[in-house]
LOVEX-930828 format. One line per 4 residues: for each residue y, z, x of C-alpha. Coordinates in steps of 0.1 Angstrom, whole numbers. Layout:
residues N
Y Z X ~ ...
end
This chain:
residues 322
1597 1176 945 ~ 1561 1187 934 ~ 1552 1221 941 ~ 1513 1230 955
1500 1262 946 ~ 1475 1277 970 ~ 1447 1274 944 ~ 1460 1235 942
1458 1231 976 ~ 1419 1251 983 ~ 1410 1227 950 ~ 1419 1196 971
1405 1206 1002 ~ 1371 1217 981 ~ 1370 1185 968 ~ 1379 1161 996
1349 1183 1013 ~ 1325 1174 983 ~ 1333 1136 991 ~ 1329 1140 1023
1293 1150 1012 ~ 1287 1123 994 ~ 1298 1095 1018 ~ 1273 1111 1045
1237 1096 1050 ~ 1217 1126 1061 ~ 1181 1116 1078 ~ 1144 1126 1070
1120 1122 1095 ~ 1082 1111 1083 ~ 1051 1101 1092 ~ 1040 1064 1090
1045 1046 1056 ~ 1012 1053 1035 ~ 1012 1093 1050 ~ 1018 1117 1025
1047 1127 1051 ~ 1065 1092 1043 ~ 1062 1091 1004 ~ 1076 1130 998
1104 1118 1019 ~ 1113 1091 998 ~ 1106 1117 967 ~ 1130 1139 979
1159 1114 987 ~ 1156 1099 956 ~ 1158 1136 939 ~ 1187 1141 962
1208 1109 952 ~ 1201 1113 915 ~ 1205 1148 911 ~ 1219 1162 943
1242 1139 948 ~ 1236 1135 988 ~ 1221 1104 1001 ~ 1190 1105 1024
1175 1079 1042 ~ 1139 1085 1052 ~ 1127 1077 1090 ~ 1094 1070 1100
1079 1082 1130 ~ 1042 1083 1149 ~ 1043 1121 1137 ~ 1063 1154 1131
1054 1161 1167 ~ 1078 1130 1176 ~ 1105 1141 1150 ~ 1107 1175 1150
1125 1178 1186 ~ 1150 1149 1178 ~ 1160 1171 1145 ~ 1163 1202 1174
1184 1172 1196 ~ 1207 1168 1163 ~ 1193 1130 1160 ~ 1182 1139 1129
1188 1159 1100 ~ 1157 1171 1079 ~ 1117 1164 1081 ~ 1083 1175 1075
1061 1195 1093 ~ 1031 1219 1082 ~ 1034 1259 1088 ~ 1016 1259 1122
1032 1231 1137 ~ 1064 1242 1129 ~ 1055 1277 1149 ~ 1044 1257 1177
1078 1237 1177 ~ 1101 1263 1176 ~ 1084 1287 1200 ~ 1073 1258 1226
1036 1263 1225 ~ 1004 1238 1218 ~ 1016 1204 1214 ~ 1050 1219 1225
1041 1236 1254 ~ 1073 1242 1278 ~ 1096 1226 1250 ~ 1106 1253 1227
1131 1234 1199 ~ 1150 1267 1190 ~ 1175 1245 1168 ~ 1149 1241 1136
1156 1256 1108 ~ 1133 1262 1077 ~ 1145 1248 1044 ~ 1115 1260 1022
1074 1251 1010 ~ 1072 1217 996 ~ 1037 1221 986 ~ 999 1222 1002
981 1200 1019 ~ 942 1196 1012 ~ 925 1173 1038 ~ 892 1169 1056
870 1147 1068 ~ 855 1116 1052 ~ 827 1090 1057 ~ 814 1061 1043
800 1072 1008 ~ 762 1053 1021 ~ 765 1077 1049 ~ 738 1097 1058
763 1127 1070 ~ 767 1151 1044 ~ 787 1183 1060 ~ 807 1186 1089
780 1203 1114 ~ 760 1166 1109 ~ 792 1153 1131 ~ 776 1161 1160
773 1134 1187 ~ 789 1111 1159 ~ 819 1091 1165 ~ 854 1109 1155
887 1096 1157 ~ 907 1122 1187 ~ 936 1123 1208 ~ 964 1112 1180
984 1107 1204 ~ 1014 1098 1181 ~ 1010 1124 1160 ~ 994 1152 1180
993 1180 1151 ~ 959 1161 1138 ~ 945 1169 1168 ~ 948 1207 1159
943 1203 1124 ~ 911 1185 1124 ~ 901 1212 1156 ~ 906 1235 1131
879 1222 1107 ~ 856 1213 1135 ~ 857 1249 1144 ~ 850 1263 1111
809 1256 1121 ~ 813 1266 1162 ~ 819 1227 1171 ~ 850 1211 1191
859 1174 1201 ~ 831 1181 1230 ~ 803 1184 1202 ~ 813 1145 1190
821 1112 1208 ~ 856 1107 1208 ~ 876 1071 1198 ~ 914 1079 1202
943 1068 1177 ~ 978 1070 1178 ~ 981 1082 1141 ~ 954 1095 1117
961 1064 1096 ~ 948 1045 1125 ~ 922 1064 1123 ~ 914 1059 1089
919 1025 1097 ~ 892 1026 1122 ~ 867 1039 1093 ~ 874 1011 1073
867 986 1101 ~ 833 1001 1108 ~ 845 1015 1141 ~ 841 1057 1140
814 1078 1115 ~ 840 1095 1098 ~ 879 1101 1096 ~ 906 1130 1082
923 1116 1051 ~ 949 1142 1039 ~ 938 1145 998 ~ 954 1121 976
971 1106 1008 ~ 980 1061 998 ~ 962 1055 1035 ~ 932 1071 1019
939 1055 985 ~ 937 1021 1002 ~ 910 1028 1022 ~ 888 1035 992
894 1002 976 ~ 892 980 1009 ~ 859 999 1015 ~ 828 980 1000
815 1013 988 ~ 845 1033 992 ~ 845 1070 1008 ~ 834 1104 999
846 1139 1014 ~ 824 1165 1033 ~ 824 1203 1031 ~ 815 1228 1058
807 1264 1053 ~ 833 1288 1040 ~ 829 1320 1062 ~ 853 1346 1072
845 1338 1105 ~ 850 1302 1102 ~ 882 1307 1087 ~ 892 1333 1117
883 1300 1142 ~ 905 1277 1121 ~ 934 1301 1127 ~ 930 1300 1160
932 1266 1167 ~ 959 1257 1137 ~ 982 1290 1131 ~ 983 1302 1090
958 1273 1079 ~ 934 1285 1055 ~ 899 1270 1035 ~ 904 1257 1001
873 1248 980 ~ 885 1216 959 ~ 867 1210 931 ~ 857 1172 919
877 1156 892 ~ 896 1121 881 ~ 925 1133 903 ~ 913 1141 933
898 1111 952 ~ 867 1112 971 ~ 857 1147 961 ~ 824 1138 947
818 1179 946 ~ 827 1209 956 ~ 839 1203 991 ~ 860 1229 1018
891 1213 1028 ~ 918 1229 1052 ~ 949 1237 1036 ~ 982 1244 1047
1017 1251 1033 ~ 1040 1216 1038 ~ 1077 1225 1045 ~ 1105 1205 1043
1126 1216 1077 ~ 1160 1209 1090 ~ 1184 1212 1116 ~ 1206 1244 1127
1232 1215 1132 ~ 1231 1208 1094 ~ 1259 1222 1072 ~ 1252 1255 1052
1264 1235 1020 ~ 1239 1209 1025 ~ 1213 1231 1030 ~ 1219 1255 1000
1225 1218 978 ~ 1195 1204 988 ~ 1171 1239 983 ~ 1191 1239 952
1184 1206 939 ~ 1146 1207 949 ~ 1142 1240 933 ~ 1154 1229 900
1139 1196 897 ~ 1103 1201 902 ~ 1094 1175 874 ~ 1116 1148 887
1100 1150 923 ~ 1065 1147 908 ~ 1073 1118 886 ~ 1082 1102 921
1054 1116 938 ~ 1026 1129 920 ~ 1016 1160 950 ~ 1049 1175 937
1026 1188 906 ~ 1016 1213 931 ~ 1050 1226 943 ~ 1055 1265 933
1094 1268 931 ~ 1092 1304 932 ~ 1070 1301 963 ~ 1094 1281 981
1105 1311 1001 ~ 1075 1320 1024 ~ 1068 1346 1055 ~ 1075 1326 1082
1075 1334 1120 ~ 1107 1306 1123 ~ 1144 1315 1107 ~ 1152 1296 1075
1185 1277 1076 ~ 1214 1303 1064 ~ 1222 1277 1037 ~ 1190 1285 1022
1184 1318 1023 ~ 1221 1318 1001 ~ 1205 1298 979 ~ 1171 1321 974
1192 1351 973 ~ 1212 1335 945 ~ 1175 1334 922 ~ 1157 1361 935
1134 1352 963 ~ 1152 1366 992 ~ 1133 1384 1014 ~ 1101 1362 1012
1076 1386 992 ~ 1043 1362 1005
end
């Protein structure tokens, strides 16, 4: 009869956990297909299968403020959200008031997000104060974190959705959709975003950003309405569609979140794998350029996932430093 050592037996049990792994489809909520959400979601899980080794299957959703409580519900496993919403989420304020979702976890800083607001490139409007009385896409009903973050950049020059005349949307890519059809002045377009992409070559003319006024008191507004967002003056060049020049965007840091429900090994693989292959997720999806790896690890008001902080404490970044 064959003998099993104890370090036979751990060996087995190590590996039939490791298949395990593998045989599991782990879910990534998005944003609608064309959102910058929805194609960094299918960056990652093709990152995951070819060098993680974990198979995930991307989700699409309205917005992160649909699919952040089912990943606190355990209905799914990871998703996007930027730094404020995910605040608001966890604690059960803004767009979550009442509903605090105390079962996200923080896997780590994808990248930032640029975005404004855009308008026809014939337009007369040049800045955002010329917005006033002008037709704006509002509500986003689907995907209620545009509401603050385009707030935000409204309130950077003392103006709110009461300053503008209002045409509601379920998503921001319906209302970039309603730009293109000649139906609102303007419309947020995330930079580099394939809605916006689109949109510039259905357009006759095609669209051009527009700045506001970088103050400190401007940017003290914008954190009010949207938590750690922060102006970003993007300069114009090949790369960066519809910047025709200098132009003040709203940035904010894009994490890639999960569930408390989610195994610690998953977790510290996945952090792991995206930490490594920051070339591989760009060649997928070309925002990935602007991924820090050694920024992953970010102050955050919300607890990171115990997988991942055994991962940054294994290279160095553990406590956050910024």
């Amino acid at each position: 009869m064959r003998k099993f050592t104890i370090a036979t037996v751990a060996g087995i049990a190590v590996a039939a956990a490791g298949t395990a792994l593998h045989a599991q489809t782990y879910s990534v909520g998005t944003n609608p297909q064309g959102s910058l959400a929805f194609a960094s979601g299918t960056a990652v899980a093709k990152v995951m299968a070819q060098m993680g080794k974990l198979q995930f299957r991307v989700a699409p959703y309205g917005g992160s403020s649909t699919y952040l409580p089912l990943i606190h519900a355990k209905k799914l496993d990871f998703g996007f959200a930027n730094q404020g919403e995910t605040a608001f989420a966890y604690d059960g304020t803004a767009i979550f008031e009442g509903r605090p979702n105390k079962g996200l976890r923080n896997v780590g800083v994808m990248y930032r997000i640029n975005g404004t607001f855009a308008v026809p490139k014939d337009s007369p409007i040049r800045k955002i104060s010329d917005l006033k009385g002008k037709r704006v896409p509002s509500d986003y009903t689907s995907g209620r974190i545009f509401h603050y973050i385009t707030g935000g950049i409204l309130a950077t020059q003392k103006m709110s959705y009461d300053d503008v005349r209002r045409f509601p949307v379920p998503t921001f890519i319906r209302g970039i959709n309603a730009l293109v059809q000649g139906k609102v002045d303007t419309a947020y377009i995330p930079l580099n975003a394939g809605a916006g992409k689109k949109a510039m070559a259905t357009m006759k003319n095609g669209w051009r950003y527009i700045s506001f006024d970088v103050t400190p008191e401007g940017a003290q507004r914008m954190h009010g309405v949207l938590p750690y967002a922060e102006p970003n003056v993007v300069p114009p060049k090949k790369t960066n569609t519809g910047v025709v020049e200098p132009t003040a965007m709203m940035r904010v840091q894009f994490y890639l979140v999960t569930g408390a429900h989610v195994s610690d090994e998953v977790v510290y693989r996945t952090a792991k794998t995206l930490y490594h292959n920051k070339k591989a997720l760009a060649l997928a999806f070309g925002p990935f350029n602007r991924m820090v790896p050694a920024e992953m690890a970010a102050k955050h008001s919300n607890p990171y996932h115990p997988g991942a902080i055994r991962f940054y404490k294994e290279v160095g970044l553990w406590p956050p430093k910024n």
